[in-house]
C-alpha positions as CSV (number, residue, x, y, z in Angstrom):
1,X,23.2,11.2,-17.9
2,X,26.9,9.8,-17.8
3,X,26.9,6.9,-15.8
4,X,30.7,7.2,-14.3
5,X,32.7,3.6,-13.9
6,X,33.5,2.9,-10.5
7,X,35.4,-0.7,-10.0
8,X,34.2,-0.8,-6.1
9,X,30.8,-0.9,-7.1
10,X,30.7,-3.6,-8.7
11,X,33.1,-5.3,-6.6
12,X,32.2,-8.9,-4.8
13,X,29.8,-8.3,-1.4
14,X,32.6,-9.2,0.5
15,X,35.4,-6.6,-0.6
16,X,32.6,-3.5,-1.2
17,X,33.0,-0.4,1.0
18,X,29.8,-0.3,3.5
19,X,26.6,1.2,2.0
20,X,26.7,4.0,4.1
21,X,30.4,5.0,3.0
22,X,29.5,4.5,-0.7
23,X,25.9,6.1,-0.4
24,X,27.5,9.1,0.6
25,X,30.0,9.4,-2.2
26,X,27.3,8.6,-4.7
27,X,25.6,11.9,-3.4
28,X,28.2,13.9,-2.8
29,X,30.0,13.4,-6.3
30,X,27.4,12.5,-8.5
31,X,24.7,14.8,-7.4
32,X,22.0,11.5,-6.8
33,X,18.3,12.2,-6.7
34,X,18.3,9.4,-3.5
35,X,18.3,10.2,0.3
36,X,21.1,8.9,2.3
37,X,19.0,6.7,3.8
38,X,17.6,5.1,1.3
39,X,20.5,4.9,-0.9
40,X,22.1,3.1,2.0
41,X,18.7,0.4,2.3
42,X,19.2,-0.1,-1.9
43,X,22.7,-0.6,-1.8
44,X,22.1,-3.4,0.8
45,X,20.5,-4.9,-1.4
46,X,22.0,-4.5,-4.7
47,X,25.7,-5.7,-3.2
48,X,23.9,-9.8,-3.4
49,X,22.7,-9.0,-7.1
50,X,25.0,-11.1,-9.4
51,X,27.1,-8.7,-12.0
52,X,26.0,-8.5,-15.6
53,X,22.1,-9.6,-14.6
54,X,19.6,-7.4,-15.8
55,X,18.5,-6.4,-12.6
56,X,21.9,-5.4,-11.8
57,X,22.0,-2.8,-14.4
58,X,19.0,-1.5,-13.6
59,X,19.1,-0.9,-10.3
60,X,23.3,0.6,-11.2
61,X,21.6,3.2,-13.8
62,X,18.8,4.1,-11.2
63,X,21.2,4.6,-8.5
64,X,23.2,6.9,-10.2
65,X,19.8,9.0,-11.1
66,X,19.3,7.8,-15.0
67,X,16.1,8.3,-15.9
68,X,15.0,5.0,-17.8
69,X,12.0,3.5,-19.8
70,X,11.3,-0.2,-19.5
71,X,10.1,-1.9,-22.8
72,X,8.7,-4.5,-20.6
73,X,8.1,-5.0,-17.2
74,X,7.6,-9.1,-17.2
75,X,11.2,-9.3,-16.3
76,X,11.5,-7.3,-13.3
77,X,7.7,-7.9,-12.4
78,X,9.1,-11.8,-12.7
79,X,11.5,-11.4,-10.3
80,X,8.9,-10.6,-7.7
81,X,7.8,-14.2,-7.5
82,X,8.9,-16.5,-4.9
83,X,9.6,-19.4,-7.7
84,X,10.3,-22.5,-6.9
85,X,13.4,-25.0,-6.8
86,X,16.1,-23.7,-8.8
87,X,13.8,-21.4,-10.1
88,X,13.3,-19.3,-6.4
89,X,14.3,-16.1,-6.8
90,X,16.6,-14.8,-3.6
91,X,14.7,-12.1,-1.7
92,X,17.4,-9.2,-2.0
93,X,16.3,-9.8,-5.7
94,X,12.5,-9.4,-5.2
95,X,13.0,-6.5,-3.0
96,X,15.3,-4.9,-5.7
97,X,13.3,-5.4,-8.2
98,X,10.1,-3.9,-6.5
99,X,12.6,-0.5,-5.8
100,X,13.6,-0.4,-9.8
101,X,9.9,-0.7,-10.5
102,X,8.8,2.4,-8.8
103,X,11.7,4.4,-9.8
104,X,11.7,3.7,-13.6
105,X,9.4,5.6,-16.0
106,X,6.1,4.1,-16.2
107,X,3.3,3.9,-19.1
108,X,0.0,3.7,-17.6
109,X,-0.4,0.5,-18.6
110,X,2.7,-0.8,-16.9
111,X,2.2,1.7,-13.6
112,X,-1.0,-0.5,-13.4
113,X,0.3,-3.9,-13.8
114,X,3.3,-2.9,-11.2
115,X,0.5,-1.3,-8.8
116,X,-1.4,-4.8,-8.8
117,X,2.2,-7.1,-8.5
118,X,3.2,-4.8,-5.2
119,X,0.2,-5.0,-3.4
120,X,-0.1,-9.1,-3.7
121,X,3.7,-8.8,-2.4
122,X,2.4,-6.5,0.7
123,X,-0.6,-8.5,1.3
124,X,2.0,-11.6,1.3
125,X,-0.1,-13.4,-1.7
126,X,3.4,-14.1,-3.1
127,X,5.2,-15.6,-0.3
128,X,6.8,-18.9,-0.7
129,X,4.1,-21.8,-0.9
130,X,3.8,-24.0,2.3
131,X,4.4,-27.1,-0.1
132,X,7.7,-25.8,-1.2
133,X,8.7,-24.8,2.4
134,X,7.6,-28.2,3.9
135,X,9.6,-29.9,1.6
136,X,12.3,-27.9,2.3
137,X,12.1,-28.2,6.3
138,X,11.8,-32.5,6.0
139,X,15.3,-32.0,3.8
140,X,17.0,-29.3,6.0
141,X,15.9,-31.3,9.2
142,X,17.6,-34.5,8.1
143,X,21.1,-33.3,8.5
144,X,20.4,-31.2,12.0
145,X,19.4,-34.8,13.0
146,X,22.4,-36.3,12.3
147,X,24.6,-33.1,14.2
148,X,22.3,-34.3,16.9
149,X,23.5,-37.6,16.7
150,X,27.1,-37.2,16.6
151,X,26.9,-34.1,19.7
152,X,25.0,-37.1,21.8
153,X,28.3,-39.5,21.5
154,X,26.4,-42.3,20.2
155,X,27.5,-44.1,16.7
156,X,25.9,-42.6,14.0
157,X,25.2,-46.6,12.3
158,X,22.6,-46.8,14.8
159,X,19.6,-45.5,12.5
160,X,17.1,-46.3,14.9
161,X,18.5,-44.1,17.7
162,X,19.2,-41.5,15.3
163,X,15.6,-41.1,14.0
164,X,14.5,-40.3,18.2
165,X,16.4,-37.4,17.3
166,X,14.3,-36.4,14.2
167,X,11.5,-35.1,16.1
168,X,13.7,-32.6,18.1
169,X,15.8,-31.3,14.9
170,X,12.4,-31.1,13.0
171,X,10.9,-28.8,15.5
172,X,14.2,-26.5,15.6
173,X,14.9,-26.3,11.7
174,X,10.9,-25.4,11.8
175,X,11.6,-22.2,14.2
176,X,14.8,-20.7,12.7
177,X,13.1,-21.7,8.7
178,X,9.8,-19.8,9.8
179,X,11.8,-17.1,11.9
180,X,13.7,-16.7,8.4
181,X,11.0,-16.7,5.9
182,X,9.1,-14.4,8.0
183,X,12.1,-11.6,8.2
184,X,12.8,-12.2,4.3
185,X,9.5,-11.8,3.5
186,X,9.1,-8.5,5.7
187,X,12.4,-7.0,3.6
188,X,10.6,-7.8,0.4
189,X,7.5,-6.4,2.1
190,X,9.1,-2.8,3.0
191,X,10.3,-2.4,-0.4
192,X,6.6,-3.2,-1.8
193,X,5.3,-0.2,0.1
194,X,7.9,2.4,-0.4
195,X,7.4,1.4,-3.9
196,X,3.5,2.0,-3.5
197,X,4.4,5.4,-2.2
198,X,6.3,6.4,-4.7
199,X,3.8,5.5,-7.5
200,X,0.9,7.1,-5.0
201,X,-2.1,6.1,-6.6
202,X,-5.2,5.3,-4.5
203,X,-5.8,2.3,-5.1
204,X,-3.2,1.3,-2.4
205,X,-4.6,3.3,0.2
206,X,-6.4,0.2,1.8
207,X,-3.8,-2.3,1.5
208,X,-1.0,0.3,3.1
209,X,-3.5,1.0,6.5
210,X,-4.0,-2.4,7.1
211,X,-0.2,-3.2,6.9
212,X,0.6,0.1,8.6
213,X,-1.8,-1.5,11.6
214,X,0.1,-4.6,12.0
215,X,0.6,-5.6,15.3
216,X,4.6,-6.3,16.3
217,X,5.8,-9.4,17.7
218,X,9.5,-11.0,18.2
219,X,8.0,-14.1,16.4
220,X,7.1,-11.5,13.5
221,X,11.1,-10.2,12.8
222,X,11.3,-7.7,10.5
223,X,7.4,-6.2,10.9
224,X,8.0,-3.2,12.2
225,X,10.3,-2.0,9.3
226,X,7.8,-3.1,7.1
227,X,5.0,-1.1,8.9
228,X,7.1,1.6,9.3
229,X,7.4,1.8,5.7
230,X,3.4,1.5,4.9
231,X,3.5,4.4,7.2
232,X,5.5,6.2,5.3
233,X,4.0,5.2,1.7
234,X,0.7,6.0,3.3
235,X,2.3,9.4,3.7
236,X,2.9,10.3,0.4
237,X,-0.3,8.5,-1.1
238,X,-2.5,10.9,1.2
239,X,-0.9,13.8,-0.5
240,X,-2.3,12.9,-3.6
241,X,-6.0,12.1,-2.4
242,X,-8.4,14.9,-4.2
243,X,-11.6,15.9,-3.6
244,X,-12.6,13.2,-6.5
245,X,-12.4,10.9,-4.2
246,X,-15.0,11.6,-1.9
247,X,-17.7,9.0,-1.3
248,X,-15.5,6.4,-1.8
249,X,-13.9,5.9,1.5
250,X,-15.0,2.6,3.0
251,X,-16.0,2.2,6.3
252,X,-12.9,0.0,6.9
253,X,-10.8,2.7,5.3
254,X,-11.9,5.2,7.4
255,X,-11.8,3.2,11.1
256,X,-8.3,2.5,9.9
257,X,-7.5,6.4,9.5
258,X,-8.8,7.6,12.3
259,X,-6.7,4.6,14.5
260,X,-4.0,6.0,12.5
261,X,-4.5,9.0,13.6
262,X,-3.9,8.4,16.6
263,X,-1.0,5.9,16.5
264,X,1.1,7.6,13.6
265,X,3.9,10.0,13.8
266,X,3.2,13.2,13.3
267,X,3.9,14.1,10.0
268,X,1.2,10.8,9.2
269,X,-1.5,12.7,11.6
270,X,-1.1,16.0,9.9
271,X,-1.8,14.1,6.0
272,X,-4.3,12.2,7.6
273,X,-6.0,15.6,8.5
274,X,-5.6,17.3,5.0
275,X,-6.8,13.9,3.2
276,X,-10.1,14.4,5.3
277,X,-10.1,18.1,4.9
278,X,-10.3,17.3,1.1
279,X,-12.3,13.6,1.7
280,X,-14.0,13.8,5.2
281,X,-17.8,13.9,5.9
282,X,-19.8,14.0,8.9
283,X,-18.4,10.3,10.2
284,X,-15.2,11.7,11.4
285,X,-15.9,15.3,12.3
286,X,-16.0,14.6,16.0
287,X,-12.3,12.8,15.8
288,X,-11.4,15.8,14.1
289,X,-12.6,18.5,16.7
290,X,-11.3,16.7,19.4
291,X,-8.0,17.6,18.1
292,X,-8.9,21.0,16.9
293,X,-9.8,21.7,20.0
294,X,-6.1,21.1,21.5
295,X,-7.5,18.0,23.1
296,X,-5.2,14.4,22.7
297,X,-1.8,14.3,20.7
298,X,-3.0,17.8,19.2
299,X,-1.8,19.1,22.5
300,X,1.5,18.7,22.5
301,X,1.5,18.7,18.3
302,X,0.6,22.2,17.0
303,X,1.0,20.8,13.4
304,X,-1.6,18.6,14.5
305,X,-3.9,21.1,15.8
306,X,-3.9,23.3,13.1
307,X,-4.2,20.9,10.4
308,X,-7.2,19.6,12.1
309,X,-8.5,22.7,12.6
310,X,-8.4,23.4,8.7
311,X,-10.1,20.1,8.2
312,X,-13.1,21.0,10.8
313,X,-13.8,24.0,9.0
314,X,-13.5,21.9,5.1
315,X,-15.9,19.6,6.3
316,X,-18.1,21.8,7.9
317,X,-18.3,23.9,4.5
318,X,-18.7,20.6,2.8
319,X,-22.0,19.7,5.2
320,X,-23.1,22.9,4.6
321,X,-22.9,22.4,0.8
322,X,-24.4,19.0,1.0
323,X,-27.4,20.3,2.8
324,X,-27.9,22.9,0.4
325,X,-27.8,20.2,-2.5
326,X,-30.2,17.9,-0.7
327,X,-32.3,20.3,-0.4
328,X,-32.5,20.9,-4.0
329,X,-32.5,17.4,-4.9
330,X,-35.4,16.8,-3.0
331,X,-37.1,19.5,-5.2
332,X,-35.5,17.1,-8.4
333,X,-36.1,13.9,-7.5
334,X,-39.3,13.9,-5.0
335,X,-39.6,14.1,-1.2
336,X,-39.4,10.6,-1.1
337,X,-36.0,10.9,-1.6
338,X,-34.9,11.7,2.0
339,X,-35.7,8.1,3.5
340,X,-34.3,6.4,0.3
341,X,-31.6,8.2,-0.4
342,X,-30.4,9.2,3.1
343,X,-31.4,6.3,5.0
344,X,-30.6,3.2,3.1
345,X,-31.4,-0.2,4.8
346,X,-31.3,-3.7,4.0
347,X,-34.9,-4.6,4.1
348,X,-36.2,-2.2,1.4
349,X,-39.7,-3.3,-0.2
350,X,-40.0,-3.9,-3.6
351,X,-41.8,-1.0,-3.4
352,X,-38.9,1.0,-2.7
353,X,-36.6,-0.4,-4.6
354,X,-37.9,-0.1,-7.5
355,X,-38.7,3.8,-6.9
356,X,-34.9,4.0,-5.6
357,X,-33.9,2.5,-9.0
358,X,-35.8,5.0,-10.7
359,X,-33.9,7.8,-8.6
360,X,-30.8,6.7,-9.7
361,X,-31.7,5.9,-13.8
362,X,-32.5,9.7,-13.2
363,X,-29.6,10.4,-11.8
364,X,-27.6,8.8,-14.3
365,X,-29.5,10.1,-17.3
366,X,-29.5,14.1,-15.6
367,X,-26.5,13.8,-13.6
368,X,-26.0,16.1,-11.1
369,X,-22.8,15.8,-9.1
370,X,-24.2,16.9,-5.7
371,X,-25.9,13.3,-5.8
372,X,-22.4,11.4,-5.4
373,X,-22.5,11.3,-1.9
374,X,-25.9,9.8,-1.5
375,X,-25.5,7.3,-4.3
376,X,-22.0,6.3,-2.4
377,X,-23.9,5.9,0.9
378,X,-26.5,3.6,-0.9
379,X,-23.5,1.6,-2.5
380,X,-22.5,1.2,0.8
381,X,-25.2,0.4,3.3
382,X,-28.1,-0.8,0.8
383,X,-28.3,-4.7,1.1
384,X,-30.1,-5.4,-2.3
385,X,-27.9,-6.2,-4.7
386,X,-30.2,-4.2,-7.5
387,X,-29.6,-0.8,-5.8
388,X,-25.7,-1.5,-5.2
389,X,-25.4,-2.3,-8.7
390,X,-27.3,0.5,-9.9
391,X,-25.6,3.0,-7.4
392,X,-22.3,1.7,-8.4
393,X,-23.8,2.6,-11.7
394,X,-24.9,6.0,-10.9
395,X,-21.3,6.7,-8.9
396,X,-19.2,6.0,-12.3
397,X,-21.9,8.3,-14.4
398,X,-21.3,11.4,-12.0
399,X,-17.5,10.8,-11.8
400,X,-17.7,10.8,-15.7
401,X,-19.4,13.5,-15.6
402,X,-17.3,15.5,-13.6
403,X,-14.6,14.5,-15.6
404,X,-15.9,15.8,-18.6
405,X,-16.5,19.1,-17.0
406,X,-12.9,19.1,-16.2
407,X,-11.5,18.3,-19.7
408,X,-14.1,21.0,-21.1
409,X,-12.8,23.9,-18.9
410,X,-8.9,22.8,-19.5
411,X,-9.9,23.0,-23.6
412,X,-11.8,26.1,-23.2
413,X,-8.9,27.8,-20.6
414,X,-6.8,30.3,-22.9
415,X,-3.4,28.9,-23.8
């Protein structure tokens, strides 16, 4: 694509047009793939980027819709650090470079390394270290002391009377350098997860709930754009949830859904309710026929209701399928199997480990992909460490297998 030269875009911050003015003439004459909205939060950010720097390029082909291939991503995945002294990298940068990240074209390889980069920066495992900020507070302080002084009328010579006004400035500088650091940190953060929802990959899907169920507060500035956002990535990475991934919702995972559920907007609810038509089991039917029913938001929300009402009826299949299977696994495996399989527990006997262990070699030597559910429930609720292993074991053999199955039927599908 013909990236066209336009001097006011890479004019100083101070003589630029406002992002929303210039967001709209990048999409009305140059046809960009971005929302207004989102052009507008970018451009926020990429007015602070200092001309000729790499990420300034970057983000000026990106914006104008180029589609571009990064030989390496240590550069840009650099930039999300904090750093240190000189070093620190400013956090218009980090969040810039966490936007470029998800919009450039990804190898696998790189997709992954960017995936596990954005989720320390949403957990906050890359904020600024308290040494660093300490250091910074005693040296900032020092000064606010000495305003202090001079406001008070008192010669500033007088060291000793100055230093009684330490304590005060130390506490303020504190408040407005936390208050700061904590709305920087929440930009950087809101960048992080509309990046994870652009890349959609599952792995995120714990890491978004729990920032989507952050709790607000004044002292938190900046937090409820960041939540917004992990409600939004959340979103999008729900669309892409398949039925591969059942048995592998957590029980964290799941509370945190069905919370959502409830708290979310509505177009949050209704992916919620096709993720668990395709993911759901028997632990969140009833939250789902409560709203099928027209009961709670689904009243007022018939997206709502009718999504929920095509989840009932996929999970209700599903049960019925499942029953079917255990039924025939019992016939496999042994009768045994019911209080083993079904009904994990944390003080098994050797005994029964040792015959659940046999289950599950079975099970991974004639794999059978009806058994995924039951090896995911041991994974979860079995307290020896044995039958987790070998269930985690047994979960990877029947996703492999199903795999396979898949790959076989797209080589054998006529071209």
């Amino acid at each position: 694509m013909n990236i066209h030269s336009d001097e006011s875009f890479d004019q100083p911050a101070s003589r630029l047009q406002p992002p929303s003015v210039f967001a709209e003439k990048i999409t009305a004459e140059l046809d960009s793939p971005l929302d207004g909205l989102e052009l507008q939060r970018v451009l926020k950010l990429y007015m602070h980027v200092p001309e000729g720097s790499m990420l300034h390029d970057t983000a000026k082909k990106l914006l104008y819709g180029e589609r571009i291939t990064l030989s390496s991503i240590v550069p840009l995945q650099s930039l999300l650090l904090p750093g240190m002294g000189r070093f620190r990298n400013r956090w218009r940068e980090r969040a810039l470079a966490a936007w470029c990240l998800s919009h450039a074209q990804l190898t696998p390889e790189q997709q992954q390394a960017v995936e596990a980069t954005l989720l320390q920066t949403l957990s906050g495992e890359l904020a600024d270290s308290e040494t660093f900020n300490t250091l910074r507070l005693l040296l900032t302080a020092l000064p606010a002391a000495i305003v202090l002084k001079l406001i008070s009328g008192s010669p500033i010579y007088f060291l000793n009377d100055m230093m009684a006004f330490y304590p005060i400035a130390l506490a303020g500088t504190a408040f407005c350098m936390m208050m700061k650091r904590r709305r920087e940190e929440a930009a950087v953060q809101t960048e992080a997860a509309y990046a994870l929802g652009k890349l959609k990959h599952t792995v995120c899907l714990h890491y978004l709930v729990q920032h989507a169920l952050l709790a607000t507060s004044p002292l938190y500035p900046g937090r409820e754009k960041s939540r917004k956002a992990a409600r939004s990535a959340l979103t999008s990475v729900l669309e892409a949830v398949s039925e591969d991934y059942y048995g592998n919702m957590s029980a964290s995972l799941r509370s945190g859904l069905l919370r959502l559920l409830q708290e979310g907007d509505e177009p949050l609810a209704v992916a919620i309710l096709s993720a668990f038509a395709r993911i759901g089991d028997h632990t969140v039917l009833k939250h789902v026929e409560r709203l099928a029913t027209g009961r709670g938001r689904a009243a007022t929300q018939p997206a709502v209701q009718k999504s929920a009402q095509n989840a009932v009826a996929a999970i209700q299949m599903r049960l019925v399928r499942e029953e079917e299977a255990r039924n025939l696994l019992r016939a496999s495996y042994g009768p045994a199997m019911h209080e083993n399989l079904l009904h994990p527990h944390s003080g098994m006997t050797e005994n029964e480990i040792q015959f659940t262990l046999t289950i599950l070699r079975q099970m991974q030597n004639e794999p059978d992909v009806r058994a995924l559910p039951y090896a995911a429930r041991l994974y979860e609720m079995a307290g020896e460490h044995r039958v987790r292993e070998a269930a985690r074991q047994t979960m990877l053999a029947l996703q492999t297998h199903v795999q396979n199955n898949k790959n076989a039927q797209g080589d054998t599908s006529p071209g």
